[in-house]
C-alpha positions in Angstrom: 50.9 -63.9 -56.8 47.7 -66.4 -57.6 46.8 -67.7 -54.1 46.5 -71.0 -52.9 48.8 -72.7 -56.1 50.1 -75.4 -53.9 46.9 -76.8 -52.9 45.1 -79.8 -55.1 41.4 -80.7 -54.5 41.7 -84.6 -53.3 38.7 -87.0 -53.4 39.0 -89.2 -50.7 37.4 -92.9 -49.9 35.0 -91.4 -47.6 34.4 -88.4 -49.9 33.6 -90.8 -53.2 31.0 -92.8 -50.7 29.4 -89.5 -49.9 29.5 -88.5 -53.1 27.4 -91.4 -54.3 24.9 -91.7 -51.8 24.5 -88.0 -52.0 23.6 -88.0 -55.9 22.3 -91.7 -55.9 23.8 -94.6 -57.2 21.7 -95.0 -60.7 21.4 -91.0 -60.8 25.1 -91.2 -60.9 25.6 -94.2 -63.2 23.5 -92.6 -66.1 24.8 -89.1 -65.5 28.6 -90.7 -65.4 27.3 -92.9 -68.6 26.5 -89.6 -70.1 30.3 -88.0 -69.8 31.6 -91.1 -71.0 29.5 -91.1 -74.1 30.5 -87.5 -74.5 34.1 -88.3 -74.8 33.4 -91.1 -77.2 31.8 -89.0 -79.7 34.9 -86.9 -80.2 37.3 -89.5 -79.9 39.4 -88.2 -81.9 40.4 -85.2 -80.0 42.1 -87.4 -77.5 45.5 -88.4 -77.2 45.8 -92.4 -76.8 48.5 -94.9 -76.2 47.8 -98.4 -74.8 48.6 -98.8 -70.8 51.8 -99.2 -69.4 51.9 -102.1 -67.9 54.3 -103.7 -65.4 53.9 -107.3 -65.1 54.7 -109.8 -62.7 53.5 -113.4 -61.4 50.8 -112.1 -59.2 49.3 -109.7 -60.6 50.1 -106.1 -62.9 50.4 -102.5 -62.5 49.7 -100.2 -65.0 49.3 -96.2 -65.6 46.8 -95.0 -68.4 47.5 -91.7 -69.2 45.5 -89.6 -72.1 44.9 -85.6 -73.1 42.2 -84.0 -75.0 44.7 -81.0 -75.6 43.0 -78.8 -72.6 43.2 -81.5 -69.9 45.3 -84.6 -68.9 44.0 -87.4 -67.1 45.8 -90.3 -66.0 45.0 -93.7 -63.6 47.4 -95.5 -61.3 45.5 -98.9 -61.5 47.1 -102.7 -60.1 45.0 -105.8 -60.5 46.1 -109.2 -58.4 43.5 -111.8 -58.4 44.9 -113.3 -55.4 44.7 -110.6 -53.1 41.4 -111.6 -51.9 42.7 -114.2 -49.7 44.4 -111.5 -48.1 41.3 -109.5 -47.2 42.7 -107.0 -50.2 41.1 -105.9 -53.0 41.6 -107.6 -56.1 42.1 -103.6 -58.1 42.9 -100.6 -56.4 43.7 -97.0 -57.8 43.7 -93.2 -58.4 43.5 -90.8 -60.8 44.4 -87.0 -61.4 43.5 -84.4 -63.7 45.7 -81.9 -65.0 45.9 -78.8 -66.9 47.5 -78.8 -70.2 48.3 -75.1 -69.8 50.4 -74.9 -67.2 50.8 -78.8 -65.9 49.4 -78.2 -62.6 47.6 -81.1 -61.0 44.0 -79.3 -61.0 42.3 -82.9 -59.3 43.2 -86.1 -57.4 40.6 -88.8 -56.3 40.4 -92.3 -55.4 39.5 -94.8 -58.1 39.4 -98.2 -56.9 35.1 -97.1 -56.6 35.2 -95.2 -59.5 36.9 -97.5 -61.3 34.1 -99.7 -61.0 31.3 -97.2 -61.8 32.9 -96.2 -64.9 33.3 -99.8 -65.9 30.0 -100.7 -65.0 28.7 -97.6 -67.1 30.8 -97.7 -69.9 29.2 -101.6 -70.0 26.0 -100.3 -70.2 26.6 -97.4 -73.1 27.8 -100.0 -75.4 24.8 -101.8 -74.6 22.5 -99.1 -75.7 23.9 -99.7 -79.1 24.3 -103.0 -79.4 22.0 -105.6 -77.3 19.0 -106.6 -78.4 15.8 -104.2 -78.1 13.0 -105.1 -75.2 16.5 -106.8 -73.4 15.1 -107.1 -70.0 17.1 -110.5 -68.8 20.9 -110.5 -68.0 23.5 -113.5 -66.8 26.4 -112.5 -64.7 28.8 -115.1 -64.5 31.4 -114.0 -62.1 29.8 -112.4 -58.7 32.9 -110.3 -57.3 33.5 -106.7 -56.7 32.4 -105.5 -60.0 28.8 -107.4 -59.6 26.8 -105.6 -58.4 27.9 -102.1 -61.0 26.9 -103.8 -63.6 23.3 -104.5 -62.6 22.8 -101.1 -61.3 24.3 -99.4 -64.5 22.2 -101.5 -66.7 19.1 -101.1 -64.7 19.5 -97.4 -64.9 20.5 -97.2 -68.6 19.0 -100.4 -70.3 15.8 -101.2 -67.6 16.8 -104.7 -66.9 15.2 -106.2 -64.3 15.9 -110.0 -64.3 19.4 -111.6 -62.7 20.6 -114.6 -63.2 23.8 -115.1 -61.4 26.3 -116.9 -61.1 30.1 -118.2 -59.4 32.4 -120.8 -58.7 31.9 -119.5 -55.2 28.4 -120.1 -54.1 28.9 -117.5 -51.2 29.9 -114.5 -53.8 26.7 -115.0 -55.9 25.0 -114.8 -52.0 26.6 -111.8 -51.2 25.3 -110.2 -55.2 21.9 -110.8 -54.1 22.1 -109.6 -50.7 23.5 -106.1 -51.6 20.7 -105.7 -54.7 17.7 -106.8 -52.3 15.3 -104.2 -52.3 16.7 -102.6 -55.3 14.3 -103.4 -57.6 15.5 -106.8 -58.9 14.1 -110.2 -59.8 17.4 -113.0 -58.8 17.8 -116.2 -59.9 21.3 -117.7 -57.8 22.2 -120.5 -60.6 24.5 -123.8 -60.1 26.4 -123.6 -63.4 27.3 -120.9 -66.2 24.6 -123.0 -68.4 21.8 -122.2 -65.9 22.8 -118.6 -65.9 22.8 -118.2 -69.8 18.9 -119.6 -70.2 16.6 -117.0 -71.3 19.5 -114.1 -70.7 19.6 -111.7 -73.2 22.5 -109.7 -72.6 25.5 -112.4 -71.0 28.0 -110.5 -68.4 31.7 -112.6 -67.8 33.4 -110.6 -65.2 35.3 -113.4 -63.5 39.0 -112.5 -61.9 41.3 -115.3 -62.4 44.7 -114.2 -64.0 44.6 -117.4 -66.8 42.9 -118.0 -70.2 39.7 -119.3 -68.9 36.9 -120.7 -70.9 33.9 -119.3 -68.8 31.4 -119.4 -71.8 31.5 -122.5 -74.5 30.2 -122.0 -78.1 27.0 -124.1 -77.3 26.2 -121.7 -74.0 25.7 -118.6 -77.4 22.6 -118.7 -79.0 21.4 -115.8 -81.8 20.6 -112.9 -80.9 22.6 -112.5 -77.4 24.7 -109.6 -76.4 28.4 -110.4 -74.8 29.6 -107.8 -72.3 33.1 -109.6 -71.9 34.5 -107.8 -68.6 36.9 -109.6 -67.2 39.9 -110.4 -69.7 41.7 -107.2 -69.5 45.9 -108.7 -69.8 47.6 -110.6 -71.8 47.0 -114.5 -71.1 43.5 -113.8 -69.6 40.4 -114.9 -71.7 37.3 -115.8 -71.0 35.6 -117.0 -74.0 35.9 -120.0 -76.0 37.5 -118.9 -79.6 34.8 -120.3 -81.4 32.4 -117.5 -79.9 34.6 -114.9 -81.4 34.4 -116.0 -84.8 30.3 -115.8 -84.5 30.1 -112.8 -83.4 30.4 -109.0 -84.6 33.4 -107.7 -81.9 33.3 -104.2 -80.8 36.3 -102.7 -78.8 37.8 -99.7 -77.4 41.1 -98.9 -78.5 42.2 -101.9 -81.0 46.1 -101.8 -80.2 45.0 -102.2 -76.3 42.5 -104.4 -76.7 44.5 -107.4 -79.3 46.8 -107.3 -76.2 44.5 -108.0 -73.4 41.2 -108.6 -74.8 39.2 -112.0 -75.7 40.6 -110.8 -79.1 44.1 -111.5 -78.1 43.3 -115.1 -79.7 42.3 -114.6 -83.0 44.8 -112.8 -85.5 46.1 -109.6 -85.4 44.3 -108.9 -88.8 40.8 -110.3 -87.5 38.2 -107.3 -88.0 36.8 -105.2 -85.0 34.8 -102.2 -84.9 35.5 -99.2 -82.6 32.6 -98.2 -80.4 33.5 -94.5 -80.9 32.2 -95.5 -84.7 29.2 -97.0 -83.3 28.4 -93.9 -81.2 29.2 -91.3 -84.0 26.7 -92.5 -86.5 29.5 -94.2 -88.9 28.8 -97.7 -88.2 26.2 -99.6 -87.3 26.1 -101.4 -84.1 23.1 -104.1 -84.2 21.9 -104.7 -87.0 19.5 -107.6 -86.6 17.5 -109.4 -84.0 19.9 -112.9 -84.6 23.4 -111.1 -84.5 25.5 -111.6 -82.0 27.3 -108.8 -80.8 30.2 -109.1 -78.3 31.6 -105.5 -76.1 35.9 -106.8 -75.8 35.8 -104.5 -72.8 39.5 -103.9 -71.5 39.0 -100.9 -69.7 40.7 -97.6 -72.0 41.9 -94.1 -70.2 39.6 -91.7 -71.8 36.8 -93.3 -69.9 38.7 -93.0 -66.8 39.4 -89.0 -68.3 35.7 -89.2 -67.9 35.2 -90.2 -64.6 37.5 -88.1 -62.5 35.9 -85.1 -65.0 32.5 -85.8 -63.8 33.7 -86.0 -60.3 35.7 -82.8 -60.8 32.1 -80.8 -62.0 30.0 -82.2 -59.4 32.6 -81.0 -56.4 31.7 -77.6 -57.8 28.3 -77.7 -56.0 28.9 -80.7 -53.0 32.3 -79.6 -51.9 32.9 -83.4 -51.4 36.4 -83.0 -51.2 39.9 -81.7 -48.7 42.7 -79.7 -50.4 46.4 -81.8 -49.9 49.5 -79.4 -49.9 50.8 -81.3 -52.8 53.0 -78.0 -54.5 55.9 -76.4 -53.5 54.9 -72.2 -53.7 57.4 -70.2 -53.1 57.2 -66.4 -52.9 60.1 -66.4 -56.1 59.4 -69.4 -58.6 63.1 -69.8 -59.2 64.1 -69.4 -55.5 62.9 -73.4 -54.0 66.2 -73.4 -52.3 65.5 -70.4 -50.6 62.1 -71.3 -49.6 63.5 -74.6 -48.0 65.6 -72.5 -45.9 63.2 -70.0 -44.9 61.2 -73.1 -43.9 64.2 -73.8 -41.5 64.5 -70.2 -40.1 61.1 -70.7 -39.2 61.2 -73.5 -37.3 64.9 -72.8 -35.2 63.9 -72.3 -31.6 64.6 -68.2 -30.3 67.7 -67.2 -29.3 67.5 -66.5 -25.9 68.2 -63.2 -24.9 68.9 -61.3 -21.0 69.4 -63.0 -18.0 
């Protein structure tokens, strides 16, 4: 008998903050940015299929599954924009790890932080390839839960140092520059989306809304700029104007997810994209020259969230961050579960008293 087969290493909420703070947030960032990178250089090797997604008037949930042939990974991942005026967040999920070999569940974690640090670094990889060099200067337009990542994960990949934020909600972009005080920052709190744009070199929309927005207009784009487009991620949810996309060189993650739910959801279905995985491999070229504009249709794909809960799953091998959940029925005879339900019963039946 292999011991222990019904117990699954789980990575709580409390366990993931621990985890952080234990390896430090830009330590773990670039280190996570580094697994991610990994993955994309042998794309290939990975099963992929676009999420499955269950839509409804307030919001969508979805499962993105994908396999590398040794290990399976998949994310249980919702995203209702109106649950913050509930005191809920807007995306919450987890993830689990699997081996291919025998389909046991080998890992299960929170994501609804990881989530966001894998966003945030997979932002900042594409940005190595394709923002313009000496970038130092970044706009965030949208100043919710995912804010403040995407500073820290292109600080620690990328150097930038200069903020300019910005949101419809005055008290969001407050709370941004309250959390990144002290972290090595110059922040600029601006009035409109144009404000935010001057002098930014690399331009983050990561606004929530469930709608096709137009957070950045034609004029806002000048040559040169790189577009990290966060937030439309499902159908009917944009947040560029169209004339934007037809300027700019478009690089995505997984083309049949991303004409679905990305900003290239409004241009045709023939309208030419590269795949980062090209960029990263050498076969394309990302930037090319200091007045292109190069635009990251990020929609989120499973193999970064493959890499995530792997990086977790190596680091709990020296921090221990982690509680085993009785998540597998073990019984002494594989084929007898019956019989180990009732010898579960026998167990707990009170004694027989016996004399008197």
């Amino acid at each position: 008998m292999i011991p222990n087969l019904n117990l699954v290493p789980f990575v709580s909420v409390d366990h993931m903050m621990k985890l952080v703070l234990h390896i430090g947030v830009e330590r773990f960032l670039s280190e996570l940015a580094g697994y991610v990178e990994d993955d994309f250089r042998r794309w290939p090797a990975f099963d992929k299929t676009p999420r499955v997604a269950s839509h409804s008037a307030e919001g969508v949930i979805e499962l993105m599954p994908t396999s590398d042939g040794e290990v399976y990974g998949f994310k249980y991942v919702n995203g209702h924009p109106k649950n913050t005026r509930e005191g809920r967040q807007t995306v919450t999920a987890f993830g689990v790890l699997s081996d291919v070999a025998n389909g046991y569940p080998v890992l299960m974690s929170e994501m609804t932080i990881l989530t966001a640090l894998r966003t945030a670094a997979t932002s900042a990889v594409a940005a190595k390839y394709l923002a313009p060099q000496g970038a130092d200067c970044m706009a965030i337009i949208g100043n919710g839960a995912q804010s403040e990542f995407q500073a820290m994960a292109f600080k620690a990949l990328l150097g930038i140092r200069k903020l300019r934020l910005f949101d419809i909600d005055p008290q969001a972009t407050q709370k941004c520059m309250k959390n990144l005080h002290g972290l090595g920052f110059e922040i600029t709190a601006c009035t409109s989306t144009e404000q935010a744009v001057e002098g930014a070199h690399i331009i983050t929309t990561v606004t929530a809304d469930k709608q096709c927005a137009t957070i950045l207009t034609d004029n806002m784009v000048g040559a040169g700029v790189h577009i990290n487009a966060v937030g439309g991620d499902c159908p009917g949810k944009t947040e560029l104007h169209h004339d934007i996309l037809l300027r700019s060189d478009i690089f995505v993650e997984y083309p049949p997810q991303t004409r679905i739910e990305g900003e290239i959801q409004q241009l045709p279905a023939d309208h030419p994209v590269i795949e980062l995985w090209e960029v990263m491999t050498g076969q394309v070229s990302g930037r090319r020259d200091p007045r292109q504009i190069t635009l990251f249709d990020s929609v989120g794909f499973a193999i970064e969230d493959f890499s995530a809960l792997r990086y977790v799953r190596d680091q709990l091998r020296t921090v221990g961050l982690y509680q085993n959940l009785d998540m597998l029925a073990d019984p002494d005879e594989p084929r007898d579960l019956f019989g180990m339900i009732l010898r579960a019963q026998a167990a707990q039946t009170p004694p027989v008293a016996v004399g008197g």
